[in-house]
C-alpha positions in Angstrom: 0.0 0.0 0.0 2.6 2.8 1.6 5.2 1.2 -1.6 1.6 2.5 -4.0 1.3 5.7 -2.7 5.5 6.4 -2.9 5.1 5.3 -6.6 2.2 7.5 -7.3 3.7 10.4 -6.0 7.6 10.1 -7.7 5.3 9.7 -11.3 3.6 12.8 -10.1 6.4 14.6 -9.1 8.4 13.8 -12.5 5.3 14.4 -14.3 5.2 18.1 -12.6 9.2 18.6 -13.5 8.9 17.5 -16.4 6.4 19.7 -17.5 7.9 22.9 -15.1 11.4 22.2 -17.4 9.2 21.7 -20.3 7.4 25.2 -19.9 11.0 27.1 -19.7 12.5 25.7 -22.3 9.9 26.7 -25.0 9.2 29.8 -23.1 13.3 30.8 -23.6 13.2 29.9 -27.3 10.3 31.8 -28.0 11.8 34.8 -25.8 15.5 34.1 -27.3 16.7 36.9 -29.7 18.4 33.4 -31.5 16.2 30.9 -31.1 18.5 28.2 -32.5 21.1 29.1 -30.6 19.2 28.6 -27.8 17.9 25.1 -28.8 21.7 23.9 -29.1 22.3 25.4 -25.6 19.7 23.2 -24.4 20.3 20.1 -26.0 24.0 20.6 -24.8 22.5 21.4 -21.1 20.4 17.9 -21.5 23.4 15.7 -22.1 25.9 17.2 -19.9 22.7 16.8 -17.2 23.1 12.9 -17.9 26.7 12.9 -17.8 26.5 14.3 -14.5 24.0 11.7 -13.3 26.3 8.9 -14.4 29.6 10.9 -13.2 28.4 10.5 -9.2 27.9 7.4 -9.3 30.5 5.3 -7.6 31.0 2.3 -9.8 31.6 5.3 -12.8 32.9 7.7 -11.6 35.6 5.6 -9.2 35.4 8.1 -5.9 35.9 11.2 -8.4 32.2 12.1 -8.9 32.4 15.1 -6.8 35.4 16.6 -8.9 34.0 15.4 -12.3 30.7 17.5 -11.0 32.1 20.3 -10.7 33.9 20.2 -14.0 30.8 19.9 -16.1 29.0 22.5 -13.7 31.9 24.5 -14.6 31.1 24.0 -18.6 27.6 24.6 -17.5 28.3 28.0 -15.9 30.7 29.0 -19.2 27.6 27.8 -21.7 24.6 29.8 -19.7 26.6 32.5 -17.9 25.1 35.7 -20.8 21.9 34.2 -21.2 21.4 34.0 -16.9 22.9 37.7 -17.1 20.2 38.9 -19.5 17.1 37.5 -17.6 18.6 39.6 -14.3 19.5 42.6 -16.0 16.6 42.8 -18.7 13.5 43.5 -16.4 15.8 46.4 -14.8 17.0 47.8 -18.4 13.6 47.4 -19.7 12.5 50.3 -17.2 14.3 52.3 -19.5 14.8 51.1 -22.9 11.5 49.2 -23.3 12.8 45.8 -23.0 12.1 43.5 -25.6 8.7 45.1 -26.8 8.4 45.6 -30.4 7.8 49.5 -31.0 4.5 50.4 -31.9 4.2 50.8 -36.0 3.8 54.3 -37.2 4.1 55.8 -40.4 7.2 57.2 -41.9 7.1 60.2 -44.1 10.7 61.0 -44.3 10.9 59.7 -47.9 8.4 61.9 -48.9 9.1 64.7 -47.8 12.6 64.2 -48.8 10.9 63.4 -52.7 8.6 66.7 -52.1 11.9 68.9 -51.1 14.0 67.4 -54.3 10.8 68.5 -56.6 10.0 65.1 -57.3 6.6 65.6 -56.3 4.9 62.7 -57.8 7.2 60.4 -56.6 6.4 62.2 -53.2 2.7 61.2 -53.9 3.4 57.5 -54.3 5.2 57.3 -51.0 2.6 59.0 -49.0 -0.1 56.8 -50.6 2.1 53.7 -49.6 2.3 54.9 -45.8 -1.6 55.4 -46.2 -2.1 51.8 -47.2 -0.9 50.8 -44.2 -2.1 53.5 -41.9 -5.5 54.8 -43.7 -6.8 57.4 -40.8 -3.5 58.7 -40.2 -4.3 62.8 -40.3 -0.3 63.8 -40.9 -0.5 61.2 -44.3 -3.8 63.1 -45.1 -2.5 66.9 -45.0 0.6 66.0 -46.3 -0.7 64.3 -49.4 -3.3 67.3 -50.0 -0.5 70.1 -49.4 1.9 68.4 -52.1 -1.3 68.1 -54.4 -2.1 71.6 -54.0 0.8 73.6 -53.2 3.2 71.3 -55.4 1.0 70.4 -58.2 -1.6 72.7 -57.9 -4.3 70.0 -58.0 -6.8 71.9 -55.8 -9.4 69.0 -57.2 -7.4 66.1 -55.3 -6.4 67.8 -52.3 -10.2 68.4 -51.8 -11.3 64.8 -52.5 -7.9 63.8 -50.1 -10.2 66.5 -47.3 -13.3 65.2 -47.6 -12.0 61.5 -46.8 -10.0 63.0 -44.0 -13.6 64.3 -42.4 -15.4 61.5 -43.5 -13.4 59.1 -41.4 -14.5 58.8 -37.7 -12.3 59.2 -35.0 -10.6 62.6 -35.7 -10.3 65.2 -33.3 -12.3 68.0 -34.1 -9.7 70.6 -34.4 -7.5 68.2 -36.6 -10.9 68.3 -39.1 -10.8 72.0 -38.7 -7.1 72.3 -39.1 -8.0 70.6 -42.6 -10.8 72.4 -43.6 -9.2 76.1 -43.1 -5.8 75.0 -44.9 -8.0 74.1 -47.8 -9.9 77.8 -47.9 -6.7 79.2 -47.9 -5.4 76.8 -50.5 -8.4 78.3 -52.6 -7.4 81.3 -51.7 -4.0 81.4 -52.7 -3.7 79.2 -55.4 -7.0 79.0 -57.2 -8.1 82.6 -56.1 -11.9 80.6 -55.3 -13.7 82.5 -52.8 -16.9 80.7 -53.2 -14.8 77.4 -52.9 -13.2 78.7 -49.8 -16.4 80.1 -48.2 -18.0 76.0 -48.4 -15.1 74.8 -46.5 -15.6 77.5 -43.8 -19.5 76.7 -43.7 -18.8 73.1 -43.4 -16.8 73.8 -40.2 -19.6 75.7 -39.0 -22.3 72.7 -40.2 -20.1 70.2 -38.6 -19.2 71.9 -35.1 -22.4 74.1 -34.4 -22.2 76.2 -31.4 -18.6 76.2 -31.0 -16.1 78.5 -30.9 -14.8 77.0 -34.1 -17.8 78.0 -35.6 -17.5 81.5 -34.5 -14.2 81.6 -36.5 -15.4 80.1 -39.1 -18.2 83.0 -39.6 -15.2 85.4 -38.6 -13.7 84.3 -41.8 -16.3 84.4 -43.6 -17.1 87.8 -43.3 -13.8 88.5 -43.8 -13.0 86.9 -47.2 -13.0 89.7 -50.2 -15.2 89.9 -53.2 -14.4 88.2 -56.2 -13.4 90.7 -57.9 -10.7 91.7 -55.4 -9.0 88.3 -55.9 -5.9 88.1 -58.3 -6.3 86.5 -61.7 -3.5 83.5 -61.0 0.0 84.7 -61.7 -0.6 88.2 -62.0 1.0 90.6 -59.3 -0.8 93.6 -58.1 0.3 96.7 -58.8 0.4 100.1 -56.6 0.0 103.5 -58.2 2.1 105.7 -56.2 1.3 109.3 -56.4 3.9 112.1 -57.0 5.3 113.8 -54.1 5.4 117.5 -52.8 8.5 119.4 -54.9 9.7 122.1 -52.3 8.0 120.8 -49.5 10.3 123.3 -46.5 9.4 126.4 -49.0 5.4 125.9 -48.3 4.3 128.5 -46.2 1.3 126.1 -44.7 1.2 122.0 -44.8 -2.5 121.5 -43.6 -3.9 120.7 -47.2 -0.9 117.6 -47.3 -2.7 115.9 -44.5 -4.5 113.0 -45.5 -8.2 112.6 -45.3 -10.0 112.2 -42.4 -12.6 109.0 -42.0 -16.2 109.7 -41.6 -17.2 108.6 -38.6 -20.6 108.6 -39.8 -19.5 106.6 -42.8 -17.6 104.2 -40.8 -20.6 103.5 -38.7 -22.7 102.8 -42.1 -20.5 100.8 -43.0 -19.8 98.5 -40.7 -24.0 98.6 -40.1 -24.6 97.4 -43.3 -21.5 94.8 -43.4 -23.1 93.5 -39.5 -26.7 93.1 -41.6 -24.5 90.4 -43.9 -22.2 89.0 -41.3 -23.9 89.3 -37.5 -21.1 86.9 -36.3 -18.3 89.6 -37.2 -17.1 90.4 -33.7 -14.1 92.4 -35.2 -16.7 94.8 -36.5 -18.7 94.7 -33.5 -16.3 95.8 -31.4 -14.9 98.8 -33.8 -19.2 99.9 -33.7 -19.2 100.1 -30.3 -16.4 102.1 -30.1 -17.0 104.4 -32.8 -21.4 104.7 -30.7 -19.3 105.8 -27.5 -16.5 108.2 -28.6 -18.3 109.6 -31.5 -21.8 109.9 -30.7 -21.9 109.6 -26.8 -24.4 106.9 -27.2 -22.9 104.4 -24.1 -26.4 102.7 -24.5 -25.6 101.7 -28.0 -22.3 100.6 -27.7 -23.2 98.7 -24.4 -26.0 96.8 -26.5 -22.9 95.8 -29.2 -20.6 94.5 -26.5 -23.2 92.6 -24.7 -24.1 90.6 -27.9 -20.5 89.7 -28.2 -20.4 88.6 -24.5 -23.1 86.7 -24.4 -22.6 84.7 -27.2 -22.2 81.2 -26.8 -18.9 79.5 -26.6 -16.9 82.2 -26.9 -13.3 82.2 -25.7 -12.5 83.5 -22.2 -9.8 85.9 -23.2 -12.0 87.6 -25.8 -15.4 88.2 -23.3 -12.3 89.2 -20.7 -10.9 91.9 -23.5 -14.8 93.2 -24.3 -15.5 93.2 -20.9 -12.3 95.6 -20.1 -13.5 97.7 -23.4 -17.1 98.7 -21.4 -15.1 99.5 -18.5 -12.8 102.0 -20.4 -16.1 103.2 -22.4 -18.0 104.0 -19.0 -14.6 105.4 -17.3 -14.9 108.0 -21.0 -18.5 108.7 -20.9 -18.3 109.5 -17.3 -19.9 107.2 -15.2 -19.9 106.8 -11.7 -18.0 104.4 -9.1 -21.2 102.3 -8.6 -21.5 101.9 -12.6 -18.0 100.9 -13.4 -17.3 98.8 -10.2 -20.3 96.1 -11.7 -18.4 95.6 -15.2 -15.0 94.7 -13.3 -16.3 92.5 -11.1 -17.8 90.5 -14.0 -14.4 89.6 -15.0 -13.5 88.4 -11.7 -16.2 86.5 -11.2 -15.5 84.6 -14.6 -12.1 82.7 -12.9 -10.9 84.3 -9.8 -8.1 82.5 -9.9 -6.7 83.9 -13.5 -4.3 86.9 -14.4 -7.3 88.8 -15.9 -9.2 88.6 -12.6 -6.0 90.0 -10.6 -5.3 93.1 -12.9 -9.3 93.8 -12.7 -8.7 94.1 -8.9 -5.8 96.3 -9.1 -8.0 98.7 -11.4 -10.8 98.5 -9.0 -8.9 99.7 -6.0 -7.6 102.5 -8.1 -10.9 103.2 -10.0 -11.3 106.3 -8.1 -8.3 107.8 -8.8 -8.8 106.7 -12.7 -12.2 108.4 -12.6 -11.2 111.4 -10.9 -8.2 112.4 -12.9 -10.4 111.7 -16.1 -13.2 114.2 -15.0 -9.9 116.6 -14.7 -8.6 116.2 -17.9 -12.2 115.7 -19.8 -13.6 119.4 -20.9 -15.9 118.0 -24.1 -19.4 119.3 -25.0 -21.8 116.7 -25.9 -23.3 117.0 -29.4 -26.6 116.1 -30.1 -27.3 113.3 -32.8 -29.5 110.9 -34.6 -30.9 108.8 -31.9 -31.7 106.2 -34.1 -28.1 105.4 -35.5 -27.4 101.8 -35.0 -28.1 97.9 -34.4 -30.3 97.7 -31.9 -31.7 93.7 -32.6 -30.5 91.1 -31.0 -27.1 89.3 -32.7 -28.4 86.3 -35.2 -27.0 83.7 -36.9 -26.3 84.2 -40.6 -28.7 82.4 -43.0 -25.8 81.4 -45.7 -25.5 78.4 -47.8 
């Protein structure tokens, strides 16, 4: 019975050796830099194992099993010595070099761009198509491929089609699509001169992100893109007349009539009226408006009414609500208002993040908004005039209605 049990349990324990020696010798090949290398190590490590069995026995070995032991654990040591150094020392350079780990595959554009820079643009094509076969939504491949096919061979037709599957793929951030979709309005621009072409690629960031603040740049340039007409005909350079200039000019006895011409405020204000009509997005224009409603025609009320539309639109970036914010306080501190107006305006900055550089320089203006106040009612000496009282956008700021 007891002789059963002994049996059982030195098959068992072979059975788990075996298998425990097993397991590290495949798992060392398949880790091995040299797999076959590694193989013969082992196959060397298996039969000086037996000769070592044999070499302490007595009737073999003849009372020398001990030293011929140590020789062979000796040859051993010498066969295994770098490959026992590497398991130590890997999982401690592997903190630093990465071990072992493949790198992750990226794309390499280095050829390309190397093609693109010889003038071999074409070529420079092929390449970048080859790194998008392997990498389709990779945005860098993308832009690169449509800047070569429009700045390089001025194949505004493919670098839009090379767009449009940039946006069409999911997964892109959304100022990467942006990033796309302004660099091909101004490849319009520049090279095909296409402002209605450029103008669908802003509206498409708008479509695409509504109520952002990319969408508020997006109308921004817009409203600033020039007619048709102003555009360049492709490869023609614009010229500047020059006028003559004033012969004798230290012999004139007066120099008032060489000053240039004065802008109509009044103009200005039509202007930019009619141009907010077209473009009610345009805070640029806005904020020149507002201005021109306070200093020119004393009309706080109206210039007020401009700013707020701008500050309260939604989405708009801090630093911008912080600078038309500061632009009402100066406005009031001009027309003349009081402490108790002002002090209402500053603290609205504040209040937006306390903890920002904008907030800290509105406190240092409020504990000095006294003084500010007072040493502008010393210095101000102005009649009011009396004007149109109807002068200016009084509606509420809407969206533009443009295809």
């Amino acid at each position: 019975m007891f002789a059963s049990i002994e049996l059982i349990k030195t098959i068992a324990t072979a059975v788990v050796a075996t298998g425990l020696v097993g397991f590290i010798v495949v798992f060392s090949v398949m880790k091995s830099d040299d797999p076959g290398k590694m193989i013969v190590k082992w196959i060397l490590t298996a039969g000086i194992a037996a000769v070592m069995y044999f070499s302490v026995l007595p009737q073999v070995s003849g009372g020398f099993g001990i030293l011929y032991t140590a020789v062979w654990a000796v040859v051993l040591a010498a066969i295994w010595r770098r490959t026992i150094a590497g398991w130590v020392a890997n999982p401690i350079g592997s903190l630093y070099d990465g071990g072992n780990e493949p790198p992750i595959p990226r794309p390499a554009y280095s050829v390309a761009q190397a093609r693109q820079k010889q003038g071999r643009y074409l070529e420079s094509v092929l390449e970048i198509r080859k790194q998008l076969d392997r990498f389709p939504t990779d945005f860098e491949g993308h832009i690169l491929l449509a800047e070569v096919q429009a700045e390089d061979l001025n194949d505004l037709q493919a670098a839009e089609t090379t767009i449009q599957q940039l946006c069409s793929q999911p997964g892109h951030a959304p100022i990467n699509i942006v990033f796309a979709l302004y660099s091909m309005a101004d490849w319009h621009l520049k090279h095909g001169h296409d402002r209605e072409a450029a103008r669908r690629n802003f509206q498409k960031v708008i479509d695409t992100f509504p109520d952002t603040e990319y969408a508020l740049v997006a109308a921004q340039r817009i409203a600033r893109l020039g007619a048709t007409e102003s555009l360049l005909a492709p490869n023609e350079r614009k010229r500047f007349a020059v006028a003559e200039g004033v012969k004798n000019l230290g012999l004139l006895a007066k120099s008032d009539h060489l000053r240039p011409a004065e802008i109509n405020p009044t103009d200005q204000v039509t202007d930019l009226v009619k141009h907010l009509e077209l473009h009610p997005l345009d805070t640029e224009a806005r904020e020149k408006l507002a201005i021109l409603y306070a200093d020119h025609y004393h009309r706080l009320d109206l210039a007020m009414d401009q700013l707020e539309q701008m500050i309260q639109l939604p989405n708009q970036p801090s630093r911008l609500v912080v600078r038309w914010l500061n632009i009402l306080a100066d406005l009031q501190v001009r027309e003349g208002c009081d402490y108790e107006t002002i002090t209402p305006t500053l603290q609205r900055i504040i209040d937006r993040a306390p903890e920002l550089a904008a907030a800290h320089l509105a406190r240092n203006r409020l504990a000095l908004l006294k003084l500010e106040i007072k040493a502008r009612q010393k210095n101000e000496d102005v009649k009011m005039g009396v004007y149109e009282q109807n002068i200016g956008l009084k509606q509420g700021l809407t969206r533009p209605h443009e295809s």
